[in-house]
C-alpha positions as CSV (number, residue, x, y, z in Angstrom):
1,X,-0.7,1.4,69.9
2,X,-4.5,2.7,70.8
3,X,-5.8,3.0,67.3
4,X,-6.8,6.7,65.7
5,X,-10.2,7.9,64.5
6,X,-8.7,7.9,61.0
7,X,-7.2,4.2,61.8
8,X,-10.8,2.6,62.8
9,X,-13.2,4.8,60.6
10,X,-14.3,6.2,56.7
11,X,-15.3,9.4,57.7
12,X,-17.0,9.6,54.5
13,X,-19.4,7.5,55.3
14,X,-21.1,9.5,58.2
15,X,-22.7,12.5,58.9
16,X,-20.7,13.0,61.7
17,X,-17.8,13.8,59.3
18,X,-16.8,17.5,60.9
19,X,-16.6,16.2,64.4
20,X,-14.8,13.5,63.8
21,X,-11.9,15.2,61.8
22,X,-11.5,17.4,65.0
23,X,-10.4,14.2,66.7
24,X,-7.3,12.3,67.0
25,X,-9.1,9.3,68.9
26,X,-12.3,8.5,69.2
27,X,-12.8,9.4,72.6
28,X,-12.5,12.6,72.0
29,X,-16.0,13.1,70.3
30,X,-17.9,11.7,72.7
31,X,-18.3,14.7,74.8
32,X,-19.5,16.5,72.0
33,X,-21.9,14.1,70.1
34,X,-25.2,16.1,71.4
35,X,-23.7,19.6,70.8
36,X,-23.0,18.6,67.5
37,X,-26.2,17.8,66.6
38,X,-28.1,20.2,67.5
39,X,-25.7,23.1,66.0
40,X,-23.7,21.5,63.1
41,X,-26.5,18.5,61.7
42,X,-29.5,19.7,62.4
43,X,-29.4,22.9,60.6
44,X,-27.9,21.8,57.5
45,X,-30.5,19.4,57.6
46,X,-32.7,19.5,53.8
47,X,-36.5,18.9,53.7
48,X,-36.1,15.5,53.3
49,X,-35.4,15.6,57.6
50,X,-38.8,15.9,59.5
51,X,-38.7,16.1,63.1
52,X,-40.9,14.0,64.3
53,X,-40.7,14.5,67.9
54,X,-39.0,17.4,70.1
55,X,-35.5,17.2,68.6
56,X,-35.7,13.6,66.4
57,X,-35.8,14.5,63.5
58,X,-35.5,11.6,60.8
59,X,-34.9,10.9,57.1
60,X,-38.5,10.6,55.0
61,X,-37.4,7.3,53.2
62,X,-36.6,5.7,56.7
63,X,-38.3,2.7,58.3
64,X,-39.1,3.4,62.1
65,X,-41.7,0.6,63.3
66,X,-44.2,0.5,65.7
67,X,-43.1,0.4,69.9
68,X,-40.0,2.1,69.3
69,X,-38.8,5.2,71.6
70,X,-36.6,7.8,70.4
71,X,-35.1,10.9,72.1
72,X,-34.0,13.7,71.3
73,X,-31.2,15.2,69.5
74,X,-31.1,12.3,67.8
75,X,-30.8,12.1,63.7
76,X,-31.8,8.9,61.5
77,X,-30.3,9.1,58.1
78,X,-31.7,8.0,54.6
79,X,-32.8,4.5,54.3
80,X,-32.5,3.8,58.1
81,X,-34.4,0.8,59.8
82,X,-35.5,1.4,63.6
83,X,-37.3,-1.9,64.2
84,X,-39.9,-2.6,67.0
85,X,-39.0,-1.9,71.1
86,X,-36.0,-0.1,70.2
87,X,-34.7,2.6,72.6
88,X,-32.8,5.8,71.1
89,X,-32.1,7.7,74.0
90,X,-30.9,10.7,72.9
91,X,-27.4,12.1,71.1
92,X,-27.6,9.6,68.5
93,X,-26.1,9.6,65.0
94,X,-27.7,6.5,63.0
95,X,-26.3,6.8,59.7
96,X,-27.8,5.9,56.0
97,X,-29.0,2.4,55.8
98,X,-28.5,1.5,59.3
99,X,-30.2,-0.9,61.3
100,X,-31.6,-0.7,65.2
101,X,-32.8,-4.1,65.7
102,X,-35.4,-5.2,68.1
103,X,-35.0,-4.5,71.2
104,X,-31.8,-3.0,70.9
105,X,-30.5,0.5,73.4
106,X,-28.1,3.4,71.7
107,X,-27.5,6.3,74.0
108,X,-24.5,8.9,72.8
109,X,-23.4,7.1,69.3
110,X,-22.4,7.5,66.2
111,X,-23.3,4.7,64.1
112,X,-22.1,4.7,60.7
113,X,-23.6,4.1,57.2
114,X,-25.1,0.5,56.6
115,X,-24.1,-0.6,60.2
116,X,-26.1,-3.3,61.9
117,X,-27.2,-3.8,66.1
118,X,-29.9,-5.9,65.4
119,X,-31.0,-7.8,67.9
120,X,-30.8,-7.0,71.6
121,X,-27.7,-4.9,71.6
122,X,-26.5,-2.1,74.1
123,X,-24.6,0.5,72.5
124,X,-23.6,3.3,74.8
125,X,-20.9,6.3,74.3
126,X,-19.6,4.1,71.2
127,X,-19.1,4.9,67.8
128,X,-20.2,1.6,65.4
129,X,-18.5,2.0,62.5
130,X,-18.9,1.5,58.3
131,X,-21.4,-1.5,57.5
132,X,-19.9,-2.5,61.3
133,X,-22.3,-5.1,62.9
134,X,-22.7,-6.6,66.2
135,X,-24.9,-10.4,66.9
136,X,-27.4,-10.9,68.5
137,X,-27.2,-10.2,72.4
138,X,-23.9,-8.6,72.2
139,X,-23.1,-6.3,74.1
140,X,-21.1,-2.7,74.5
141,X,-20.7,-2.2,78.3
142,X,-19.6,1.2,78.7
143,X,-19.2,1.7,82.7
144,X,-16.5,-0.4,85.0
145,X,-17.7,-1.9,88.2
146,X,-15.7,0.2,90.2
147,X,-17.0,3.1,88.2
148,X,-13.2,4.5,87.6
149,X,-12.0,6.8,85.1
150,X,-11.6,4.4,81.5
151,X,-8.0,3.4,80.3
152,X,-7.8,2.9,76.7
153,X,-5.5,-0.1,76.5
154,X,-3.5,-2.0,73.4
155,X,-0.3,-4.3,73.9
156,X,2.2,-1.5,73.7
157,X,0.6,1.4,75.2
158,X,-2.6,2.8,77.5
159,X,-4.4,6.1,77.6
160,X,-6.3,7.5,80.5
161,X,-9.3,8.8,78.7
162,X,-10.6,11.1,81.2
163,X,-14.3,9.4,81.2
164,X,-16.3,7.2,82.7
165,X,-18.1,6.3,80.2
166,X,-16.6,4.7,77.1
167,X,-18.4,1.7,75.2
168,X,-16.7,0.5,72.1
169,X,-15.4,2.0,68.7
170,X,-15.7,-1.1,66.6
171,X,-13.9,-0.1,63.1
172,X,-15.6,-0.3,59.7
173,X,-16.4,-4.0,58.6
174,X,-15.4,-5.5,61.8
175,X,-17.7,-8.5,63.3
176,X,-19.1,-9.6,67.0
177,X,-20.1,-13.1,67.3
178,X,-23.5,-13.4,69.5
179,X,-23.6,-12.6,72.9
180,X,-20.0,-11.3,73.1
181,X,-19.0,-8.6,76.0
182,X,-16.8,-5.3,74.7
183,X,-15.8,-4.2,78.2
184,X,-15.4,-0.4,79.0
185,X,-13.1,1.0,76.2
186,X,-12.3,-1.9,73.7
187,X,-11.5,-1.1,70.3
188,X,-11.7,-3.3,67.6
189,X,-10.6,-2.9,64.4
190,X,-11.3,-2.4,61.1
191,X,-12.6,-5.8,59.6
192,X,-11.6,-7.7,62.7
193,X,-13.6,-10.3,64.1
194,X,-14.8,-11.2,67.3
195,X,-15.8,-15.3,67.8
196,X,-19.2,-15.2,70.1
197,X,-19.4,-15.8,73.5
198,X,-16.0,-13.8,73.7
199,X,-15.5,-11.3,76.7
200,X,-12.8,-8.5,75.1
201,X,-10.3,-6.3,77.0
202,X,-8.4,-3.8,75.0
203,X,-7.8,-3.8,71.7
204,X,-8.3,-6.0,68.7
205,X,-5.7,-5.2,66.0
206,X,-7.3,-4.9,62.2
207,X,-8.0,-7.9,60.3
208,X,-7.8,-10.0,63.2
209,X,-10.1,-13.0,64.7
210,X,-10.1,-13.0,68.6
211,X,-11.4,-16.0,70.5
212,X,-11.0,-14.5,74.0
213,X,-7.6,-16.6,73.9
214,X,-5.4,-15.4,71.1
215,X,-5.0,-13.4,67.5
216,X,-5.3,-15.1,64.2
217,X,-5.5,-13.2,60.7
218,X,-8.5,-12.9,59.0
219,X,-8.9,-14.1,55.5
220,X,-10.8,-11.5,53.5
């Protein structure tokens, strides 16, 4: 079955709490991510926030080095780290603790509490969730070739999202070996595991180790 928001993520550990209880799957948020920041996050915002550019506004006790690009609406949470030639590009969520590595992209994502893309990730229209992270060069590809409309896909069942545009929603805990591809739409679950160098289709069921072959469980 094509896991729920409430399967893959804590929604306690996000700011993007509200919209996310509005929706059954993931999918369904991603419309809304910029909308949602500028009228639900943004003014609830405390004077800890300071916008620092048209629309970014970020946490005081975060880390953003030099050479690093972020648009707006995009909010960085407490204790964030944006490290050097990172690219926000707008209707980002980047939770307490979180880490935008070098040279990483996030365009349209939530990314949870103490999650981690960092080194030379693409995340686009994904949500990353709780303490989540992806290695180095892996990747969240987030458009088919053929540019069709995105079907959500597990063994049993498939859902035409209605989008063109769907990256990943990689559940809280849950692993990506270096230089793995998550093709348009995978889903990974919570503390699953993904070996590197794996391409994934679909979905990966929680608490399980892919190897682009089979499904083995995870020890934890």
């Amino acid at each position: 079955m094509i896991l729920k928001t409430c399967e893959l993520f804590d929604l306690e550990r996000t700011m993007a709490k509200p919209l996310l209880e509005r929706c059954e799957y993931p999918h369904e948020a991603l419309s809304e991510i910029g909308s949602f920041i500028k009228n639900e996050i943004i003014p609830m915002l405390d004077s800890s926030y300071k916008e620092i550019s048209d629309g970014v506004f970020v946490a005081e006790d975060a880390k953003i080095w030099n050479g690093v690009t972020i648009v707006g609406p995009t909010v960085i949470g407490h204790g964030a780290e944006i490290r050097p030639g990172a690219f926000i590009r707008g209707n980002a969520i980047i939770g307490e603790g979180a880490v935008i590595g070098n040279s990483t992209e996030v365009k349209n994502a939530i990314v949870f509490d103490g999650a981690q893309l960092p080194h030379y990730n693409y995340v686009g229209d994904s949500i990353i969730g709780y303490k989540a992270h992806m290695g180095a060069g892996s990747i969240a590809s987030n458009l088919r070739l053929d540019k069709k409309i995105i079907i959500l896909k597990s063994e049993d069942e498939q859902v035409d999202s209605g989008l063109k545009k769907i990256g990943v929603f990689l559940g809280d805990h849950a692993e990506v070996g270096c230089g793995a591809v998550l093709c348009p739409g995978s889903i990974i679950g919570r503390d699953a595991m993904v070996y590197p160098l794996t391409s994934v289709r679909g979905t990966v069921p929680a608490r399980m180790i892919y190897d682009g072959k089979s499904f083995k469980e995870r020890e934890l």
